[in-house]
Z-matrix of the N, CA and C atoms (Angstrom, degrees):
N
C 1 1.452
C 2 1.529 1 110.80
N 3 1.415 2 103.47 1 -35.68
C 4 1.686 3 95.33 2 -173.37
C 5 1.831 4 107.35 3 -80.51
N 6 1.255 5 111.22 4 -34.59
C 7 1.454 6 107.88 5 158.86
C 8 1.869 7 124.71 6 -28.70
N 9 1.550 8 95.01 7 -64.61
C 10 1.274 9 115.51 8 -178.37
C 11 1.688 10 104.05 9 -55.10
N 12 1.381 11 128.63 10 -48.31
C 13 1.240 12 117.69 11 -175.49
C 14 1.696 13 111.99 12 -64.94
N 15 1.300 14 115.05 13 -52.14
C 16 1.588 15 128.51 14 -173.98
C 17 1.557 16 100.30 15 -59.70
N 18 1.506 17 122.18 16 -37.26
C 19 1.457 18 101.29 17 174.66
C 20 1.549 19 119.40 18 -64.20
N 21 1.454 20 124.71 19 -48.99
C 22 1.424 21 139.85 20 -175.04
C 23 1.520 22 100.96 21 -71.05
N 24 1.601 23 142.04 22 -19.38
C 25 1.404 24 128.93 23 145.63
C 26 1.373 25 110.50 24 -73.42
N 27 1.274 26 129.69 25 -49.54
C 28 1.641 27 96.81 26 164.77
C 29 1.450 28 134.90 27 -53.02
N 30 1.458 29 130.79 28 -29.06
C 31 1.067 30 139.43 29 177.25
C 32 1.567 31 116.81 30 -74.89
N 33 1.639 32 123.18 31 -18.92
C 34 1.074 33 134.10 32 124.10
C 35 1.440 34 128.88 33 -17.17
N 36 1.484 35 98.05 34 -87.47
C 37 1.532 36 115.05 35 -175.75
C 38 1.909 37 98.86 36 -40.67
N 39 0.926 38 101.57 37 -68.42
C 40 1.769 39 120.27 38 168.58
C 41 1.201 40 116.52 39 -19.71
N 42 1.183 41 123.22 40 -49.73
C 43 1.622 42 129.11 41 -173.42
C 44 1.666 43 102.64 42 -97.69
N 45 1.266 44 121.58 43 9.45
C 46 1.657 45 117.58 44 177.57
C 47 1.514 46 118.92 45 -86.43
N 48 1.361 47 112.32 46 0.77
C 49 1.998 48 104.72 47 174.47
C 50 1.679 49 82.13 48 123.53
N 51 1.328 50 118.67 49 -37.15
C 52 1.510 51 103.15 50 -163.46
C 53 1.821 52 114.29 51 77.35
N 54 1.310 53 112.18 52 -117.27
C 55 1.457 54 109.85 53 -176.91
C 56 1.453 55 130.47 54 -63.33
N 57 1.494 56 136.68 55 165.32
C 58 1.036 57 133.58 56 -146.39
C 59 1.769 58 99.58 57 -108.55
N 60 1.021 59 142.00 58 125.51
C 61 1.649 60 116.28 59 179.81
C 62 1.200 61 115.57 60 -59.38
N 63 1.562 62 116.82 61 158.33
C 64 1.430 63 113.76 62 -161.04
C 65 1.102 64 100.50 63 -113.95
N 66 1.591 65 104.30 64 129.44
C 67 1.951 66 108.66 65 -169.95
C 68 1.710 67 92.00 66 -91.66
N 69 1.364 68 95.50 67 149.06
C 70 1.788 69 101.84 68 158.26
C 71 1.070 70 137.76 69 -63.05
N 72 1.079 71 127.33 70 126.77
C 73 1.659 72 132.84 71 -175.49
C 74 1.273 73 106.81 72 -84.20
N 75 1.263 74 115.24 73 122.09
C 76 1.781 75 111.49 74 153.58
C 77 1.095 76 112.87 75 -51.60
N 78 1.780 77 128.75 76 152.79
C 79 0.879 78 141.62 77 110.22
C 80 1.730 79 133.73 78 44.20
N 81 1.017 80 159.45 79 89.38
C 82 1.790 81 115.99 80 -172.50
C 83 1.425 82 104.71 81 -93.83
N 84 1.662 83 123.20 82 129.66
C 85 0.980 84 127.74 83 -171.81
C 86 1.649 85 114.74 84 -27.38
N 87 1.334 86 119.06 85 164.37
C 88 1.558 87 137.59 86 173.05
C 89 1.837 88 95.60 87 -66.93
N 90 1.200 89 129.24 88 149.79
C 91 1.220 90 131.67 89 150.18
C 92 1.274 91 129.17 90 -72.38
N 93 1.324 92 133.83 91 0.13
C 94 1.274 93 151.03 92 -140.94
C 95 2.009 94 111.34 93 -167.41
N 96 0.883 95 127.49 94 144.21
C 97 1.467 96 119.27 95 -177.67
C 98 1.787 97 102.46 96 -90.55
N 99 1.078 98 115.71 97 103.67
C 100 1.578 99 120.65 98 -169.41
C 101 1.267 100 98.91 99 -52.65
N 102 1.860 101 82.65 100 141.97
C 103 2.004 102 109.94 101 -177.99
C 104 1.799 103 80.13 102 -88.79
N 105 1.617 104 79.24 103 162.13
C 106 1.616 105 125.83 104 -152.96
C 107 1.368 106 136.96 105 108.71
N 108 1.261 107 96.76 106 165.90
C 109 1.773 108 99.85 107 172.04
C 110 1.550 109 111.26 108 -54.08
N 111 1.590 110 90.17 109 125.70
C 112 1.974 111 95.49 110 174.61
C 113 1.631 112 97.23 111 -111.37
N 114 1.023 113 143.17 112 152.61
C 115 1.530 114 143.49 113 109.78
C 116 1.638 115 121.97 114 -76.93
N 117 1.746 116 101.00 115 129.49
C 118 1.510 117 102.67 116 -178.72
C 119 1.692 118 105.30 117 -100.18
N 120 1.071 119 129.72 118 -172.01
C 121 1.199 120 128.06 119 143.48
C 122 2.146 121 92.71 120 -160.73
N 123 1.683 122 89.58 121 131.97
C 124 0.947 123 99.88 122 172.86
C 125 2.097 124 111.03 123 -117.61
N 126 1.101 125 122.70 124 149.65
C 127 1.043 126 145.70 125 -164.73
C 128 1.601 127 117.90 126 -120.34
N 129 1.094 128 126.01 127 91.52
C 130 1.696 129 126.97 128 -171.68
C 131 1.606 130 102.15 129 -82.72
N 132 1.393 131 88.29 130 123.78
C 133 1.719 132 105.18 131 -164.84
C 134 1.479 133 97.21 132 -107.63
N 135 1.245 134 136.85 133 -20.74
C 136 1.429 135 116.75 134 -168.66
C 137 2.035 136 97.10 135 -153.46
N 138 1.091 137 126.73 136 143.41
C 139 2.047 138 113.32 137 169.40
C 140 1.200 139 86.12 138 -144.99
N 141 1.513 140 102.35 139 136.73
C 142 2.096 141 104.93 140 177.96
C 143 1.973 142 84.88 141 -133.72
N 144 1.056 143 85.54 142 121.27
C 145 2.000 144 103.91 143 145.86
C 146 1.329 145 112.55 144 -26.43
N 147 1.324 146 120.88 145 153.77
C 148 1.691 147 107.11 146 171.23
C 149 1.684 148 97.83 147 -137.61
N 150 1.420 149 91.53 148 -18.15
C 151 1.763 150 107.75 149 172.43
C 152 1.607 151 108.29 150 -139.24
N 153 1.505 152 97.91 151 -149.35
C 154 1.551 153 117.28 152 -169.23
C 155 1.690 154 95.05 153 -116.44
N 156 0.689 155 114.97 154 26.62
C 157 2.120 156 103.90 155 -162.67
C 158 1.601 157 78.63 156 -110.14
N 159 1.154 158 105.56 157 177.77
C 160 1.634 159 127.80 158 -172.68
C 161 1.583 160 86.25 159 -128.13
N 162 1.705 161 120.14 160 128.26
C 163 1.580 162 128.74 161 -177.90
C 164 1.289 163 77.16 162 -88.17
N 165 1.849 164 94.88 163 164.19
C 166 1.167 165 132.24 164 145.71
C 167 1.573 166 117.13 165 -63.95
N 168 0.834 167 96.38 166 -7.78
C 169 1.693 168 94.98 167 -172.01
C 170 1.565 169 111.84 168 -162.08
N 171 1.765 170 110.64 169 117.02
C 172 1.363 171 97.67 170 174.36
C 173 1.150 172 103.45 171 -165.39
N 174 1.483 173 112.82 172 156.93
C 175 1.672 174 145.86 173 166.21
C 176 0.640 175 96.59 174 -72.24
N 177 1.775 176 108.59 175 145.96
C 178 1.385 177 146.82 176 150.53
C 179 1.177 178 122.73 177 -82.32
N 180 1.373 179 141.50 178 118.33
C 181 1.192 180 112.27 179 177.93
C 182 1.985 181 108.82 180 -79.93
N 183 1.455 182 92.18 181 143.00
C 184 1.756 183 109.55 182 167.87
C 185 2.151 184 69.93 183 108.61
N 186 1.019 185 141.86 184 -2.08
C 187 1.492 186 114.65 185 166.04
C 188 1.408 187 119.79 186 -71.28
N 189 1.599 188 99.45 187 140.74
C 190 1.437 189 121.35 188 -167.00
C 191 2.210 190 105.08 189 -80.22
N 192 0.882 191 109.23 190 134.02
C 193 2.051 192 95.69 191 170.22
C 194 1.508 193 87.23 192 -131.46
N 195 1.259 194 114.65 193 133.08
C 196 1.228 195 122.54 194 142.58
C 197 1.650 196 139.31 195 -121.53
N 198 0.876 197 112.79 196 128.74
C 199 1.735 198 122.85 197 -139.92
C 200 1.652 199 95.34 198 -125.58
N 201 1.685 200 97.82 199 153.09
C 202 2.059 201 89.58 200 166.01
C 203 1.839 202 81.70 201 -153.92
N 204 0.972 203 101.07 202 149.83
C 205 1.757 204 122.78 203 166.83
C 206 1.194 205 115.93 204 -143.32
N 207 1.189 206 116.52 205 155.43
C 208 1.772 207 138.66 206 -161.27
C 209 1.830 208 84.14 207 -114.40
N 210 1.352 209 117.56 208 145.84
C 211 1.207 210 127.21 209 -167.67
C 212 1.580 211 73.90 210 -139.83
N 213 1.393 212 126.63 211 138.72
C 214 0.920 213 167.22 212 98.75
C 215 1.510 214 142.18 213 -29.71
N 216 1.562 215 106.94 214 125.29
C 217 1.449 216 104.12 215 171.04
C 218 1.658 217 126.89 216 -21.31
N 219 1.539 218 102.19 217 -42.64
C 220 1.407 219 101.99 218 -168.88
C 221 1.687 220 108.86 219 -122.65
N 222 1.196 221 93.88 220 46.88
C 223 1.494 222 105.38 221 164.25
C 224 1.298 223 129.81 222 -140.71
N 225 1.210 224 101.87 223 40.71
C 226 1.529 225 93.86 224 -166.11
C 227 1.667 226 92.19 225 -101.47
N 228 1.117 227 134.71 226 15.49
C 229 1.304 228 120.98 227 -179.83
C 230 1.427 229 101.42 228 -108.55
N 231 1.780 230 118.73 229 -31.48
C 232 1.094 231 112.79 230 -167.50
C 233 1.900 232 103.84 231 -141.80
N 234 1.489 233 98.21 232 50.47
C 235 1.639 234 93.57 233 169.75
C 236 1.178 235 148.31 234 8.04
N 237 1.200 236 140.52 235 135.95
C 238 1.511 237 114.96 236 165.77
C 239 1.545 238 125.09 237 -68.82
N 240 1.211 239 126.21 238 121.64
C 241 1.035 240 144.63 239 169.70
C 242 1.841 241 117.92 240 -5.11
N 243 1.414 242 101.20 241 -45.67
C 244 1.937 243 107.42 242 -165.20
C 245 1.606 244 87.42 243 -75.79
N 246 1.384 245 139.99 244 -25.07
C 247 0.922 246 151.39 245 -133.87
C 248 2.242 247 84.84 246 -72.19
N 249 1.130 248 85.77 247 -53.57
C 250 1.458 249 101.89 248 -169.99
C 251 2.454 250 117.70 249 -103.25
N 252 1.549 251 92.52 250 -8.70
C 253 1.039 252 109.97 251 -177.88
C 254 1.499 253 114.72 252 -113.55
N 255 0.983 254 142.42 253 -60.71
C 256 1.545 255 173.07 254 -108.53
C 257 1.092 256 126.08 255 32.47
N 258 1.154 257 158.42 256 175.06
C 259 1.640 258 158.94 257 -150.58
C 260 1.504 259 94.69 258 -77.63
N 261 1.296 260 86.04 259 170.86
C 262 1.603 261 123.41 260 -178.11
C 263 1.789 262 100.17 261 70.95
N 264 1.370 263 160.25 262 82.42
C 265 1.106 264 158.91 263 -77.58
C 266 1.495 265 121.35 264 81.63
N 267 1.638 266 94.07 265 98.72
C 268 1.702 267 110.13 266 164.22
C 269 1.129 268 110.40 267 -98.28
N 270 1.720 269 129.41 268 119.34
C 271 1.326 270 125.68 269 -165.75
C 272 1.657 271 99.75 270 -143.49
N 273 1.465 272 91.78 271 153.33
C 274 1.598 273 103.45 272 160.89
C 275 1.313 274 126.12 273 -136.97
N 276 1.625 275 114.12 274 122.92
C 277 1.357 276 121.62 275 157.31
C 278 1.144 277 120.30 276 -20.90
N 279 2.108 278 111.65 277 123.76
C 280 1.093 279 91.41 278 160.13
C 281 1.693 280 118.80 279 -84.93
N 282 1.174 281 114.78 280 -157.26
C 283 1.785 282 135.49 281 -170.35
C 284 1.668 283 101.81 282 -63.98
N 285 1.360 284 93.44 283 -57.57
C 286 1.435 285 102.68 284 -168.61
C 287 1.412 286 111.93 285 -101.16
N 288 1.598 287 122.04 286 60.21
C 289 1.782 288 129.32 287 167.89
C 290 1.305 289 95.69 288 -94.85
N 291 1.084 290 98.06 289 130.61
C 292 1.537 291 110.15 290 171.60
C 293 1.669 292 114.85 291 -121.00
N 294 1.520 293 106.46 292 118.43
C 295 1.606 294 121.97 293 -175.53
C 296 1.221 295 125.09 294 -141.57
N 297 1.775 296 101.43 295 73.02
C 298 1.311 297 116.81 296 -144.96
C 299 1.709 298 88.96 297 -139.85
N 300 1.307 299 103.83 298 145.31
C 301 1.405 300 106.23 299 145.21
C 302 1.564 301 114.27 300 81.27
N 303 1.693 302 110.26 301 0.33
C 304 1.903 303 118.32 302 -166.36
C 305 1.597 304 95.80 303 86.03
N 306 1.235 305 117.74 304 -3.94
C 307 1.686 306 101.73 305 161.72
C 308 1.510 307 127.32 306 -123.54
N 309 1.375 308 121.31 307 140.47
C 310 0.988 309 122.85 308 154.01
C 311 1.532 310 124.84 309 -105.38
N 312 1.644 311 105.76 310 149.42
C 313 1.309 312 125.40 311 177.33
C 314 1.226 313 111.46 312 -132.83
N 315 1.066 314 141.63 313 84.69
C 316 1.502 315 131.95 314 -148.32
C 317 1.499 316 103.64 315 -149.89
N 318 1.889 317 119.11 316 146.62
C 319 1.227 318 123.82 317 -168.90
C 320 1.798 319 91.80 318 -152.00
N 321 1.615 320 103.72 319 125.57
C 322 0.892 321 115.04 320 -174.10
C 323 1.952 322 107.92 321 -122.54
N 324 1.311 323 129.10 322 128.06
C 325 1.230 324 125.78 323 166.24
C 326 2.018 325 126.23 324 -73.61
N 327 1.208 326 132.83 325 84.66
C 328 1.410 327 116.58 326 -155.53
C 329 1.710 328 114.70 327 -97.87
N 330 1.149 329 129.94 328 -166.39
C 331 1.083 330 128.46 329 166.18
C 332 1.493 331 97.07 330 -142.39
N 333 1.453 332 103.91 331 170.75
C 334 2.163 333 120.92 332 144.72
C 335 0.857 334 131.35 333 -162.36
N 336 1.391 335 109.96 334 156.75
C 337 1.684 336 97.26 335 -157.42
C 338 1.223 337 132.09 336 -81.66
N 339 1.527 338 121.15 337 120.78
C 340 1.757 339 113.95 338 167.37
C 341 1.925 340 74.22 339 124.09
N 342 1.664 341 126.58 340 32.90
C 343 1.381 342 137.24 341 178.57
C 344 1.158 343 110.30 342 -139.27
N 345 1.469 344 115.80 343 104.71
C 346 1.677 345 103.31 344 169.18
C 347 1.342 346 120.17 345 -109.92
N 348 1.539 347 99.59 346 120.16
C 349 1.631 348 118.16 347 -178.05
C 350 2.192 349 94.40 348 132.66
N 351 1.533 350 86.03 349 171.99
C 352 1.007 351 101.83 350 -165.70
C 353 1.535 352 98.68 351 -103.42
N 354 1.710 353 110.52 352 164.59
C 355 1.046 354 149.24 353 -176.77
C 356 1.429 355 123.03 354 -130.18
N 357 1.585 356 122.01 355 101.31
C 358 0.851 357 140.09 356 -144.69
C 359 1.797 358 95.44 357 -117.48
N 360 1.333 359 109.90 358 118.76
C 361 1.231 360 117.46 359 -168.09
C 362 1.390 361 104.59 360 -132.77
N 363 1.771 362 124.74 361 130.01
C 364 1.249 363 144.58 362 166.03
C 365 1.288 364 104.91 363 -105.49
N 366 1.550 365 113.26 364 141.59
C 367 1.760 366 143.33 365 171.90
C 368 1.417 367 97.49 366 -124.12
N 369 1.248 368 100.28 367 115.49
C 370 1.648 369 122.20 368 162.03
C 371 1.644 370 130.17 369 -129.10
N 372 1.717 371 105.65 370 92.06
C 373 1.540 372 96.72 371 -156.48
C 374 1.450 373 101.05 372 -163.72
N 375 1.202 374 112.07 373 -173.71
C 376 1.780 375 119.22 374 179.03
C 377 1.201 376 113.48 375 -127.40
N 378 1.648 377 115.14 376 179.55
C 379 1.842 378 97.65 377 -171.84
C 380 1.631 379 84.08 378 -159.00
N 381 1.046 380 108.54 379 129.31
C 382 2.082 381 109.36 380 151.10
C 383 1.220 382 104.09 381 -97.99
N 384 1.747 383 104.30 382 -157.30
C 385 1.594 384 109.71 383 -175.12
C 386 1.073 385 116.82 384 -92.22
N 387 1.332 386 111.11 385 15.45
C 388 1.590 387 109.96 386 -173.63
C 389 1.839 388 102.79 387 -123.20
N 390 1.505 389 118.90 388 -55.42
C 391 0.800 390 114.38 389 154.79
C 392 2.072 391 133.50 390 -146.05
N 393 1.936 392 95.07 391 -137.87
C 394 1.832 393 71.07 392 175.28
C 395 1.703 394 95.01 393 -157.23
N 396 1.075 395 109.46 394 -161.20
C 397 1.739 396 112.40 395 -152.64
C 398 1.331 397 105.99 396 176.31
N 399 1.514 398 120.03 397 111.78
C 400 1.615 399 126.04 398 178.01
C 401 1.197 400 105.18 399 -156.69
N 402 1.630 401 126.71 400 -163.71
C 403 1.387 402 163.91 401 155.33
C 404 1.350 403 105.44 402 -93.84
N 405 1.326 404 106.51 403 120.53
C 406 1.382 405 113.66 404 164.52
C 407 2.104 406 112.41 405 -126.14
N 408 1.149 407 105.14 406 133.59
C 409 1.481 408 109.83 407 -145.43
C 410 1.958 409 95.86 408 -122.21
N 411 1.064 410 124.53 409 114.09
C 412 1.013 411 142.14 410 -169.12
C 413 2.161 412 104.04 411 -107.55
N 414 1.598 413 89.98 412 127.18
C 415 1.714 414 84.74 413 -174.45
C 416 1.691 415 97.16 414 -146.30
N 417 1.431 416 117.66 415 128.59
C 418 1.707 417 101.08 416 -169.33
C 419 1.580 418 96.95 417 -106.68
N 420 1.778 419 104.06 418 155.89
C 421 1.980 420 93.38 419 166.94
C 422 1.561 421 76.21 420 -128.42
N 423 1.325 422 128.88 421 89.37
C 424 1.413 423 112.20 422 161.90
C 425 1.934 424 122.49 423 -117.69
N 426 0.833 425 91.39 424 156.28
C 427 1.816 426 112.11 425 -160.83
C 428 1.384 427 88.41 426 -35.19
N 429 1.941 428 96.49 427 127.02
C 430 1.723 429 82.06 428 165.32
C 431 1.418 430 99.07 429 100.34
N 432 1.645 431 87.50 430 -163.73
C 433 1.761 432 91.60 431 -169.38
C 434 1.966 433 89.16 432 -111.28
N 435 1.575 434 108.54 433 -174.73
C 436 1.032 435 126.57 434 179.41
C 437 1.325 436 135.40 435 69.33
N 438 1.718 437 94.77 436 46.56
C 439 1.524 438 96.95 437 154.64
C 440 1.265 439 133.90 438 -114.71
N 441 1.543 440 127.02 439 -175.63
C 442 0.883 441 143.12 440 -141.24
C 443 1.524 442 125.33 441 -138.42
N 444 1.079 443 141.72 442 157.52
C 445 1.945 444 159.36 443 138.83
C 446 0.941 445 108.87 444 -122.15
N 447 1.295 446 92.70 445 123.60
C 448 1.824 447 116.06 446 170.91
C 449 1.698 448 112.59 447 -142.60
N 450 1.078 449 108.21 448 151.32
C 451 1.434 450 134.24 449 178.07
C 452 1.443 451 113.16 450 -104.57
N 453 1.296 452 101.65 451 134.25
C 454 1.826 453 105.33 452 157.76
C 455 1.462 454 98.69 453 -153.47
N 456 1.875 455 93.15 454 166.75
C 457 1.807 456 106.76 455 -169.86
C 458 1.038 457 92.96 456 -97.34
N 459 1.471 458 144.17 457 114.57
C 460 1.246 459 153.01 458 136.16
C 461 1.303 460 122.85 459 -20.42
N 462 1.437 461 152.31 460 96.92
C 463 1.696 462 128.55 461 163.87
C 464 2.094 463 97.31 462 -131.46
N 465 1.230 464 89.57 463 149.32
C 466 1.719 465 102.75 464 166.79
C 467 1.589 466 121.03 465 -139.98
N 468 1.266 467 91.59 466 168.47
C 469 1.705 468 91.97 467 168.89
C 470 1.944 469 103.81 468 -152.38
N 471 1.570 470 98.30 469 144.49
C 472 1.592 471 116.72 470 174.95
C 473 1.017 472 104.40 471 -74.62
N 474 1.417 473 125.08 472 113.88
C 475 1.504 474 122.50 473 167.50
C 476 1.191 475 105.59 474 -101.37
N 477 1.309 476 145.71 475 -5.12
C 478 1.316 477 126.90 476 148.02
C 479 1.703 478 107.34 477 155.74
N 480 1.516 479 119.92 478 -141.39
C 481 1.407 480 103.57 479 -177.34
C 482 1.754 481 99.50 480 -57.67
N 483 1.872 482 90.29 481 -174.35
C 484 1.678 483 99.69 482 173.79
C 485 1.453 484 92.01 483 -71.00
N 486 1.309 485 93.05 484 177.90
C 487 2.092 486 118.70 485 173.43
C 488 1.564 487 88.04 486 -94.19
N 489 1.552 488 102.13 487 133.79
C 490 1.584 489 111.75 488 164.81
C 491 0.970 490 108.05 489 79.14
N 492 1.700 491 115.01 490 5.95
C 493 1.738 492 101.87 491 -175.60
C 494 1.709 493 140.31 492 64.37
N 495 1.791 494 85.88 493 6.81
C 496 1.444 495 99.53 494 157.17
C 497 1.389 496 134.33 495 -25.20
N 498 1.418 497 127.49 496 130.35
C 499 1.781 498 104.17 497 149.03
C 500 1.257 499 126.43 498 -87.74
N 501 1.149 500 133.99 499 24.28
C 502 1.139 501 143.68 500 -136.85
C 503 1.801 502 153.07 501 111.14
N 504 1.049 503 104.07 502 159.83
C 505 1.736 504 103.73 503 -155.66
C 506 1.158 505 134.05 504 125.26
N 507 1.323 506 124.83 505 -164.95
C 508 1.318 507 121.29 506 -165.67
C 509 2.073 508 119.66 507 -115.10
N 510 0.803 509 126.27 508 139.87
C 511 1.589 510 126.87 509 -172.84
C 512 1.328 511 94.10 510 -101.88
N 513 1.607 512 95.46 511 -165.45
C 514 1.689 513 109.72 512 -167.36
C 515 1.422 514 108.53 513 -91.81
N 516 1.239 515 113.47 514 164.38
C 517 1.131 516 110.81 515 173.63
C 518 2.006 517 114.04 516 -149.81
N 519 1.352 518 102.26 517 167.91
C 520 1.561 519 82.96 518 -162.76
C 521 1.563 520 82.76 519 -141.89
N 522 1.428 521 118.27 520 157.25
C 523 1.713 522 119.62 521 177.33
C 524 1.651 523 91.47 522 -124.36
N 525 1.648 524 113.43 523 140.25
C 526 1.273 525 97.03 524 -177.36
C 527 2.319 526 85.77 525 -146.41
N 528 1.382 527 101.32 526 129.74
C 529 1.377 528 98.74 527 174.19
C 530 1.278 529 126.30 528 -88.04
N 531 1.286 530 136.65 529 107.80
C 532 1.054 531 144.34 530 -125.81
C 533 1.800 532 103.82 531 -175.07
């Protein structure tokens, strides 16, 4: 009897479609954030006061940045900066950015000019070969009063080689409040 049951549940199993449909796999991310021309556009979603001082420098929230950088052979570990910021910003990587794997985790210290004190900037996001998408987190310690935290939504896209045949560097960028 128990024969008889285990055959007619296999013959079951048997008559159910058999295989499973096969979903598509993405891609597996790039190891590296692909060289070429990027355009970013970042979007400031949130700016809070941290004092009473008036900064040298500040976001709006709902302001528009639009930025483009040439990524380079020899940048894929440590980007150019506008890439994720937009121009006017001298910055340095810290030790431990990590831009590996379709992710970034990355913390950069910046300055600008006619600003005293630093600007301390976090990238939190992912990237394929085409493009990328994060949090980028803005925090000021500058001399004095009038700083700041602010947020913006990070997104880009690879449009293809650099312009001019660059190996690298930085493109234009435009801030628009909006």
């Amino acid at each position: 009897m128990r024969s008889i049951v285990l055959g007619v549940s296999l013959l079951a199993l048997a008559g159910c479609g058999g295989e499973e449909p096969q979903k598509a796999k993405a891609p597996p991310p790039p190891a590296t954030i692909p060289t070429g021309q990027w355009a970013t556009q970042l979007h400031v979603t949130s700016y809070r006061k941290m004092d009473e001082g008036s900064p040298g420098y500040t976001l709006e929230q709902g302001q528009r940045i639009e930025a483009g950088a040439c990524v380079g052979e020899g940048d894929a570990a440590a980007p150019p900066p506008e890439l994720f910021v937009g121009e006017g910003f001298t910055c340095n990587w810290m030790d431990n950015a990590h831009m590996r794997d379709g992710r970034i985790n990355a913390y950069m210290t910046c300055r600008r000019p006619g600003v005293a004190g630093d600007i301390s900037i976090s990238v939190d996001g992912q990237f394929t070969a085409e493009g990328m998408e994060g949090l980028v987190t803005y925090t000021t310690a500058l001399v004095g009063d009038g700083d700041f935290q602010a947020s913006a939504r990070l997104s880009g896209r690879r449009s293809g080689a650099c312009e001019g045949g660059g190996t690298g560097g930085a493109g234009n960028s435009t801030n628009t409040a909006g």
